[in-house]
Every structure is written in C-alpha cells, then in structure tokens.
C-alpha positions as CSV (number, residue, x, y, z in Angstrom):
1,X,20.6,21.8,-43.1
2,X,17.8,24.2,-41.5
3,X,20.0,27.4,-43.0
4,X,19.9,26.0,-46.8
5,X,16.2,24.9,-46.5
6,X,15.7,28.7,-45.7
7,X,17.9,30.3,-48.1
8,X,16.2,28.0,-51.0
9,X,12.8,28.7,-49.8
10,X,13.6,32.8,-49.6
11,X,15.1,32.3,-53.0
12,X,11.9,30.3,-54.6
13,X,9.7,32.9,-52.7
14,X,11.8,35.9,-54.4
15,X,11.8,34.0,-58.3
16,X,8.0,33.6,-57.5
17,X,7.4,36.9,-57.1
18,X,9.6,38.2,-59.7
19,X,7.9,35.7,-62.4
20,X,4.5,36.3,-61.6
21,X,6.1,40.3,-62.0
22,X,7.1,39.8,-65.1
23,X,4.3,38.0,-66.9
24,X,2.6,41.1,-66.5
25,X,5.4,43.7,-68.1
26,X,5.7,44.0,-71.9
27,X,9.3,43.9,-73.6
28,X,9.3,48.0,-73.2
29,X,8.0,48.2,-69.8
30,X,10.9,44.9,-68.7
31,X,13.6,46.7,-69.6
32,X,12.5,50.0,-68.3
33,X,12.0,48.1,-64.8
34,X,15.3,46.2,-64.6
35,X,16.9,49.8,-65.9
36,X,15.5,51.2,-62.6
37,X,16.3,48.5,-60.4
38,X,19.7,48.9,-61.3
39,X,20.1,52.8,-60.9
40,X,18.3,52.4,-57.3
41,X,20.6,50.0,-56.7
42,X,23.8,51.5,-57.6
43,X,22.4,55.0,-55.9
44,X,21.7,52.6,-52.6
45,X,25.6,51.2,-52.8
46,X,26.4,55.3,-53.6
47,X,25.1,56.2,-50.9
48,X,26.4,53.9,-48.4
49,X,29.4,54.2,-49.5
50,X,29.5,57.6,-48.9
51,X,28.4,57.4,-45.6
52,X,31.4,58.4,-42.4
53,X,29.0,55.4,-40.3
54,X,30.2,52.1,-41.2
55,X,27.2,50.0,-42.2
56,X,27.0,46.1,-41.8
57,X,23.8,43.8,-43.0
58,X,24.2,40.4,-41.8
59,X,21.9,37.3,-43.0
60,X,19.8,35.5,-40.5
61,X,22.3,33.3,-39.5
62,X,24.3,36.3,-38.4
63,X,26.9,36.0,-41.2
64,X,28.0,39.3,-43.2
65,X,26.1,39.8,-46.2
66,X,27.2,43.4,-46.9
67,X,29.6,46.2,-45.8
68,X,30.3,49.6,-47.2
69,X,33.7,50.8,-47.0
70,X,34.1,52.4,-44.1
71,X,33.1,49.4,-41.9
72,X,35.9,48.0,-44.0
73,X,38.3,50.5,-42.5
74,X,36.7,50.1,-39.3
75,X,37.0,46.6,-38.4
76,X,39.6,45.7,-41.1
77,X,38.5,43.4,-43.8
78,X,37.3,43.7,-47.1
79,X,34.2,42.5,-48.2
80,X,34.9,40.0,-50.8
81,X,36.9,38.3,-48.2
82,X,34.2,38.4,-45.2
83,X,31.4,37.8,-47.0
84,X,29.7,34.7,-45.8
85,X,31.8,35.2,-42.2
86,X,30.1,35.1,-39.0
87,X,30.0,38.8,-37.3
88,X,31.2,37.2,-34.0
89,X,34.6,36.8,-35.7
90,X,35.3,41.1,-35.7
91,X,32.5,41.8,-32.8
92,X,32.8,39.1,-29.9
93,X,31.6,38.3,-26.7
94,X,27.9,39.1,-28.5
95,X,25.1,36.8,-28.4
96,X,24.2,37.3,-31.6
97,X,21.6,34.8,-32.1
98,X,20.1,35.9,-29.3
99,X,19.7,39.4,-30.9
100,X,18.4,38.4,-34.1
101,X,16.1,36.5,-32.3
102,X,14.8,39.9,-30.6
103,X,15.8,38.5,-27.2
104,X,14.0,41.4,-25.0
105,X,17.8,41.2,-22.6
106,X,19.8,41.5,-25.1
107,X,18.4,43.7,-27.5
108,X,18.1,46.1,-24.3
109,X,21.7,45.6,-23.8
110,X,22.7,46.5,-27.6
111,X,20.3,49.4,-28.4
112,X,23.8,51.7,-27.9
113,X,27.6,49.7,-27.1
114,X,30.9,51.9,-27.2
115,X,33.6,49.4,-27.7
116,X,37.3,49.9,-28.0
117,X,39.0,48.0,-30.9
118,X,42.9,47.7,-31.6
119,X,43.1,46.5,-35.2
120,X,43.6,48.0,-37.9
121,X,43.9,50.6,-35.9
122,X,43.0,51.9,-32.3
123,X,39.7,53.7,-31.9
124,X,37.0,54.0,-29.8
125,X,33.3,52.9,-31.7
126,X,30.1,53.5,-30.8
127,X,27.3,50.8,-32.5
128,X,24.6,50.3,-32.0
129,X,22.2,46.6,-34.1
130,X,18.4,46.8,-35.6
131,X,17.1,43.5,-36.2
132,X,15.2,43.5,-39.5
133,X,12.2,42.0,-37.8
134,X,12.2,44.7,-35.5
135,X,10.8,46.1,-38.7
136,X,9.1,44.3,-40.6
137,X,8.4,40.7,-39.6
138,X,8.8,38.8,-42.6
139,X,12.6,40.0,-42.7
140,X,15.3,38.1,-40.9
141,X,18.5,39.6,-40.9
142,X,19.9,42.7,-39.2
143,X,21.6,45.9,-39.9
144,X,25.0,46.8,-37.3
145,X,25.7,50.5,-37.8
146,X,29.0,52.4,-36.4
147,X,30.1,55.7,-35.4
148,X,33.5,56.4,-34.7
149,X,33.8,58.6,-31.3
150,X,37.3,58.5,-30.8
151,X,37.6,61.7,-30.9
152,X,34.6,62.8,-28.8
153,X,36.1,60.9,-26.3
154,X,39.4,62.4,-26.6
155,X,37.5,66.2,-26.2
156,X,35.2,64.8,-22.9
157,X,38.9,63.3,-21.6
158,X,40.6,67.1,-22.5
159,X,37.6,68.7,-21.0
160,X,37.7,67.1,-17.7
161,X,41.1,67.1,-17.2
162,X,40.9,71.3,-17.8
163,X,38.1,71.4,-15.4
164,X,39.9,69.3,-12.8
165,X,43.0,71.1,-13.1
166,X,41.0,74.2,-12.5
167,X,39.7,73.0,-9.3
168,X,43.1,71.5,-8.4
169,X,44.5,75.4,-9.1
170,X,41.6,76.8,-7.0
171,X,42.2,74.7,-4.3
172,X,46.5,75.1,-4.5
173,X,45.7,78.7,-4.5
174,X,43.5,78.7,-1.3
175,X,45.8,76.6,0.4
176,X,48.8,79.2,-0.6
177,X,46.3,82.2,0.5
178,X,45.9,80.5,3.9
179,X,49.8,79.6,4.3
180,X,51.0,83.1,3.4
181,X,49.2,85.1,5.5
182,X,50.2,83.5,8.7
183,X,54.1,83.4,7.4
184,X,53.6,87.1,6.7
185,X,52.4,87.3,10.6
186,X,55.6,85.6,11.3
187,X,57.8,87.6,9.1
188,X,56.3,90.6,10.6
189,X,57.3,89.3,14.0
190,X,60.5,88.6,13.3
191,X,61.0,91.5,12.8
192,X,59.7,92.8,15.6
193,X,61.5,90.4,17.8
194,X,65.1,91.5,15.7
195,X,64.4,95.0,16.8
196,X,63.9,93.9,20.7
197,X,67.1,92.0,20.7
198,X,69.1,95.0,19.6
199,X,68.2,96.5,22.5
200,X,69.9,93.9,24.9
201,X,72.5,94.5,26.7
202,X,74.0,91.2,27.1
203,X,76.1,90.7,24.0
204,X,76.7,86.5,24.3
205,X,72.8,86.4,24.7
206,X,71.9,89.0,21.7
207,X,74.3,87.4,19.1
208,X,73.6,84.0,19.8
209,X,69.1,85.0,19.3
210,X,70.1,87.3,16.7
211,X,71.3,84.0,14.9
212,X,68.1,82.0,15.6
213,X,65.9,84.9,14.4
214,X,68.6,85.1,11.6
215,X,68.0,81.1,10.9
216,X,63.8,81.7,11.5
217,X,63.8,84.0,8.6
218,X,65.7,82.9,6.3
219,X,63.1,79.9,6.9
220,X,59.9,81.6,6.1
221,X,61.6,83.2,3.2
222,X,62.3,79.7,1.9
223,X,58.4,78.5,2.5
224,X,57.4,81.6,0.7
225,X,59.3,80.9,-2.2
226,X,58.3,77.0,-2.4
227,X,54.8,78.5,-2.7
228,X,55.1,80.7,-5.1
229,X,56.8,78.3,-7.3
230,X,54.6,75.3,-6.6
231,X,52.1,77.8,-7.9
232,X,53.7,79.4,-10.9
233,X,54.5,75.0,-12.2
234,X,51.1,74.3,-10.9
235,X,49.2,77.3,-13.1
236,X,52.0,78.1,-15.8
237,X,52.0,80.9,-17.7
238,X,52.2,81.1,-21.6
239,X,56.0,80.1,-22.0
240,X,58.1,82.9,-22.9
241,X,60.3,81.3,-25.6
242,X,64.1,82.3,-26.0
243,X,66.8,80.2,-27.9
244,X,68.3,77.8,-25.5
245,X,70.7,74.5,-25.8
246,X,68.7,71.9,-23.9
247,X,71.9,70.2,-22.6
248,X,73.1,73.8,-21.2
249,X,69.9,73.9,-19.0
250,X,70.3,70.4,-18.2
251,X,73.5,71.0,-16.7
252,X,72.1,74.0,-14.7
253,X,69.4,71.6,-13.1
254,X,72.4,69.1,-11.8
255,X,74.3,71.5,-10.6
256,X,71.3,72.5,-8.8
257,X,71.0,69.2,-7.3
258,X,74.4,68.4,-6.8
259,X,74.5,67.8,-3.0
260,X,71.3,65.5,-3.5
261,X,73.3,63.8,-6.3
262,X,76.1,63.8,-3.9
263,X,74.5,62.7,-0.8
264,X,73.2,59.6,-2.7
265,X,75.9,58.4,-4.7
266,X,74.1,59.0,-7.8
267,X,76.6,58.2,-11.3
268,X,75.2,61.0,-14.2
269,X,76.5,59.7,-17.6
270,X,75.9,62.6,-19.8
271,X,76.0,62.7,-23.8
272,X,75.5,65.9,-25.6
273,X,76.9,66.1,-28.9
274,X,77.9,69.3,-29.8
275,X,76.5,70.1,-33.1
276,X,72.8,69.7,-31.6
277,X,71.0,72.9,-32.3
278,X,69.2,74.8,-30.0
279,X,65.3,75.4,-29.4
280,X,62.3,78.0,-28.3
281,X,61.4,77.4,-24.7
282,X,60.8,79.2,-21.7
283,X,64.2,78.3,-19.7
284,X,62.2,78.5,-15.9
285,X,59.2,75.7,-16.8
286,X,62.1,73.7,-19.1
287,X,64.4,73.4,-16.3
288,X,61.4,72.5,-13.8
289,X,60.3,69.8,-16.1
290,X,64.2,68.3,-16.1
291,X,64.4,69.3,-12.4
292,X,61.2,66.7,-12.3
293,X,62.1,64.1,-14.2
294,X,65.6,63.8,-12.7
295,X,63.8,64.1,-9.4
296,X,61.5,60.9,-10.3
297,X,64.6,59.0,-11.5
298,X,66.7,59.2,-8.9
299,X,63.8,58.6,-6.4
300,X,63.0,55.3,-8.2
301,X,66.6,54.3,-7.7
302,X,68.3,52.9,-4.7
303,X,71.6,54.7,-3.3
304,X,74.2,54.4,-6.3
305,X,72.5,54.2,-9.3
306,X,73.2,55.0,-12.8
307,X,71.2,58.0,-14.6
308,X,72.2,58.6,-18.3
309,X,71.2,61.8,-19.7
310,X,71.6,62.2,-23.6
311,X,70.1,64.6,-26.6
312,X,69.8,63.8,-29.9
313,X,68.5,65.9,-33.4
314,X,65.8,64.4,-35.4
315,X,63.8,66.4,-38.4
316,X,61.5,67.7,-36.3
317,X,62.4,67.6,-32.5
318,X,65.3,67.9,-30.3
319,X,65.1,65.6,-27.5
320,X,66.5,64.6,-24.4
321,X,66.3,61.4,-23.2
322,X,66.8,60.5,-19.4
323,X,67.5,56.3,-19.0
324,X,67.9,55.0,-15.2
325,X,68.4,51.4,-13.9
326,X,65.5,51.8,-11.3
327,X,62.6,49.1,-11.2
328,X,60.7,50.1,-14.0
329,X,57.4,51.0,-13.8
330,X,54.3,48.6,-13.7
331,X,52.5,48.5,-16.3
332,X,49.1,48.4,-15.2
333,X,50.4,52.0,-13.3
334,X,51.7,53.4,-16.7
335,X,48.4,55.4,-18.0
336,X,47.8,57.1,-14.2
337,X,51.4,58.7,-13.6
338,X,50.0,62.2,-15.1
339,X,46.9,62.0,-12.7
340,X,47.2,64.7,-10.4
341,X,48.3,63.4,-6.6
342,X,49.0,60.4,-8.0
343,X,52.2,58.7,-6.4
344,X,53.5,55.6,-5.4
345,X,56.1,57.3,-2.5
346,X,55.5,57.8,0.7
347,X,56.8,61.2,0.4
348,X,55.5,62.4,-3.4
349,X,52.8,64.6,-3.9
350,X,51.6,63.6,-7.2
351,X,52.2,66.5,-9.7
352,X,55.3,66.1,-10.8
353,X,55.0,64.3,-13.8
354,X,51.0,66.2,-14.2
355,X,53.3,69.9,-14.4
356,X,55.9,68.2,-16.7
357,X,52.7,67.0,-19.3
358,X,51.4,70.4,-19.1
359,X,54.6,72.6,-19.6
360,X,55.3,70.0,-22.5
361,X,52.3,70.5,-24.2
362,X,52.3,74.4,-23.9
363,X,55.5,74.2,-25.8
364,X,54.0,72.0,-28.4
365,X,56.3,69.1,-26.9
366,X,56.1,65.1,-26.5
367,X,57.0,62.7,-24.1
368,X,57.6,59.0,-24.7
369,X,58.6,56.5,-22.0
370,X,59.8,52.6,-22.2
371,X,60.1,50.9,-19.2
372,X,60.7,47.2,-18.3
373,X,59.3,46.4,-15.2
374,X,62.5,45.1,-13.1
375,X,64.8,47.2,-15.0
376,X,64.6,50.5,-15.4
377,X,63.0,53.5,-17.4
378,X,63.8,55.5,-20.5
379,X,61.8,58.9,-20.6
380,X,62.6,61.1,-23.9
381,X,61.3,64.3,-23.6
382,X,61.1,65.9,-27.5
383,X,60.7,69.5,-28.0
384,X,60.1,70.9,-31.7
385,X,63.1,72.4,-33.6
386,X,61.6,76.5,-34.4
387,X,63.9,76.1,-38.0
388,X,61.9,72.8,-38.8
389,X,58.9,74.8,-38.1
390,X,59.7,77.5,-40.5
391,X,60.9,75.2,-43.4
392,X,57.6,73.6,-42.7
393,X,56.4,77.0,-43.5
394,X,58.5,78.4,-46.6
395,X,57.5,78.8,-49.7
396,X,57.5,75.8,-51.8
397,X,60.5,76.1,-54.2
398,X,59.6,76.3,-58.4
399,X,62.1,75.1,-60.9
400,X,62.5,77.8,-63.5
C-alpha cells in the first residue's frame, strides 16, 4: 500500500509540474518542447544502447525500471519481460533495500563487486550501484552499472601463470646447475678410478671393480640425461613440426614402457583406424605428452587395469583419446591438476600434466577430460589437422 501511495504522489507531483509548464507555452512553443523532449529522449535510449556497460535503473522499491541491451545479454532477460521484477531475482545475496536506503555498510561493500555469473553465459562482471539520492535527494531509485572483465581476468590468470612458470624454470635450472656439476666431478672420477684399476694385477679383483665402475657410470649418465630432459619438457622450445601419424608415436611410447606395462599387468586396448590422416607436431614434446598421460593413467589404476587408447578425425582436429577404469578424479581437484607440483601421489612431482598443457598449447592443441569419480577417466587430447588449416585459408571459390 506504502509503494502505490508513492508512485501516485510522484505521478501527481510530475502532472503538476508539467501543467503549471504548459499554461505557460503557446501552441508553437508546445509542440517545439514535446518535439525536443522526444529527440533527447530517443538520443538518451541511443546512447545507452550503444554502450559495451550494461546499464540497469531500478525504482525505489528495487524493481527494474529500465535496461539497455547489453544488461539484457548480460544477465539474460529482456526488458519487456523484467520490467516491474525485483533486481534480487538476477543479482542475489544483495541487501538491496539496505542500499537504496544509503546504508553507510553496505553501500561501502557495493561501491566495486566482481561477481561470476553462469547464465546465459559464463563471465566474470564487475558492477558496481549509485543510489539516486546519493545524488540528488529528492530521487529515489538507483542506477546498477556493469563491465564485463572476463577477459581481463583471463590476461592477469595468463600473466601469472607465465611469470610463475618463469620462476619455476629459474629455479629447475638452478637446481640442474647444482646437480650437474657434482655428477661431472663424479664422471671425472670415474674415470680416473677406470684408469687405476687397469693397472691391477689381480685379474678376479680388476674385472669384477671394472664392472661396478662400469654400472657407476652408466648411472650418472642416466641422471644426466633425466636432467636435461626434465628441462627441455619443463622450458620447451618452439615445436619443430614434421608430418606424423599420432597412433605411430603412440605406439613408440608403449613400447617404451613396455616392461612397466608388463610388470603391472596393464590390458592396452588400442583403436586406430587406418584412414586417420596425419598432423604437424614436434615428435619429442608429442611423445612426452602421451608418455605423460599414459604415465598418470596407469598410476591411477591398481595392478591389471584396462587403458583404451583410440584416435579419431573430426573437421578440424585429430585426436587421441586415452579412457582408463581408475577412480576418477574428484571433482573439486579437477581445475588444480595443471598447477605446477601439484599431485595427489606420494611419489609425483606435479608437472606432468602442467608440461602436457604447455606442449599442447604451443601446438595450438586442446585437451578435454570427463571423469566420474569412482569410475575412471577419459582424456582426449585434440591436435589441429595442417589441411583443415589451409582450406580455412584458400581462396574462397566464385561460380562463373
């Protein structure tokens, strides 16, 4: 009852004033006036709608009185249908009467919000609410004003994750500097100690240290190559792209692994059609992507599980898609497996999956993954067909 007591008072108010106007304007001078009214008018709603800020008034009991189109697209409505509805229907957990009220809290707390939304679609606004009275104090109302910062946030998140990985690289690289030089100490004494057995004269004695040293070397050569690849996936170079068959180079990281298959009793159900073209890519960083993922698989799965490897053609991508009967991953765990060192092993290191994000996006590459908690994960790795590319590319064709 208090809202329609308002609403006719404002309105008498407004006639009032418009009346007492008019009596005062010839029949020239009226129409001039309501001429101009009208154009300011339609060059206020111009401009509005023009605007890339999505622009909300709301009435003073915090219903939506007016919203320029790309609040529409925003929040998802269309004005003729939310006109009249309350604002806490698209924007909750706001006290809005509190605000229009110029509550000193909560105005404090609204001057600037970033809010994430899911519908229509997902973004990430920034808003930020004047109250009318703020103003001017006869006005009762407010004005909610949006930015779309999606893709700010998406440049800060890029940013920080170069930066980080370039302190993670620093750091990797220390640590190799500081591991190398004492295995090239060890290599050097090896040597050394190689060259003193040879001139023993006991033969059982020399054969049998010739063979340690032998096994000591052979050692440190294996350390030293560990490093250098740890930091060659860690800090990859530009891919140097050659036409390869994806399932080829799958098949060259099982065999690779085929004693850890082996000593696990790990079932590899393979599908590679053979009319699946093949794709750019740098054959090294591909195979130490699969050499990953198959890694994580067969990790997550106890003794005798089932890993299905298959590739499939679309328009645009060839992919591989790796599916085991693990446990699935949880989902509150699912954004943080490309964050460097993280793991949930006891044994991982955590950069697995960050180097198989990284040698996927230098070849322009995606990666999906579906998991059910309890039972198991499909990973597709998609990597872009170079004759899609082109076509993409071509000339467009003209009908004579």
């Amino acid at each position: 009852m208090r809202r329609n007591d308002t609403v006719l008072s404002m309105k008498r108010e407004f006639f009032d004033k418009l009346v007492d106007r008019l009596d005062h304007l010839d029949k020239g001078s009226l129409q001039s006036y309501f001429l101009r009214l009208a154009r300011e008018k339609g060059l206020m709603e111009t401009i509005f709608q023009a605007l890339e800020e999505g622009i909300i008034v709301l009435d003073p009991e915090a219903q939506i009185s007016f919203a320029n189109r790309a609040a529409e697209q925003f929040l998802g409505f269309k004005l003729a249908n939310a006109q009249g509805t309350p604002i806490q229907r698209y924007l909750k957990d706001i006290h809005w009467d509190l605000v229009l009220d110029l509550d000193e809290y909560e105005w404090s707390q609204l001057v600037r919000r970033e809010i994430e939304i899911t519908y229509p679609q997902h973004r990430f606004m920034e808003f930020y609410v004047v109250p009318l009275a703020a103003v001017d104090e006869k006005e009762e109302g407010a004005v909610v004003i949006f930015r779309d910062v999606t893709r700010e946030r998406e440049s800060t998140a890029e940013s920080i994750e170069s930066e980080r990985l370039h302190a993670l690289s620093l750091l990797a690289a220390g640590v190799a500097h500081e591991i190398g030089n004492p295995l090239n100490s060890i290599n050097i004494h090896l040597q050394l100690l190689d060259r003193e057995i040879g001139c023993l004269e006991n033969e059982g004695a020399k054969t049998e240290l010739k063979e340690l040293v032998d096994v000591s070397r052979k050692e440190v050569a294996r350390l030293d190559t560990i490093i250098r690849q740890f930091l060659k996936a860690l800090r990859p170079s530009m891919p140097e792209r050659k036409p390869h068959r994806l399932s080829e180079l799958v098949e060259e990281t099982l065999e690779v692994m085929k004693h850890e298959l082996k000593d696990r009793r790990m079932l590899i159900e393979t599908d590679f059609p053979a009319k699946i073209p093949p794709v750019a890519v740098d054959e090294t960083q591909v195979k130490q992507v699969f050499f990953n993922v198959i890694k994580n698989a067969l990790q997550a799965m106890d003794d005798g599980g089932i890993l299905k490897i298959e590739t499939h053609v679309s328009d645009r991508f060839v992919s591989v898609a790796l599916e085991d009967n693990g446990p699935g991953i949880d989902p509150d765990q699912l954004g943080a497996i490309y964050e460097p060192y993280y793991t949930t092993k006891t044994e991982g290191t955590g950069l697995g999956m960050m180097i198989v994000q990284r040698i996927m996006r230098d070849h322009g590459g995606e990666i999906e993954i579906n998991t059910e908690f309890g039972r198991g994960t499909r990973l597709t790795l998609r990597f872009p067909r170079e004759d899609a590319r082109l076509n993409l590319l071509g000339a467009p064709h003209h009908n004579e």
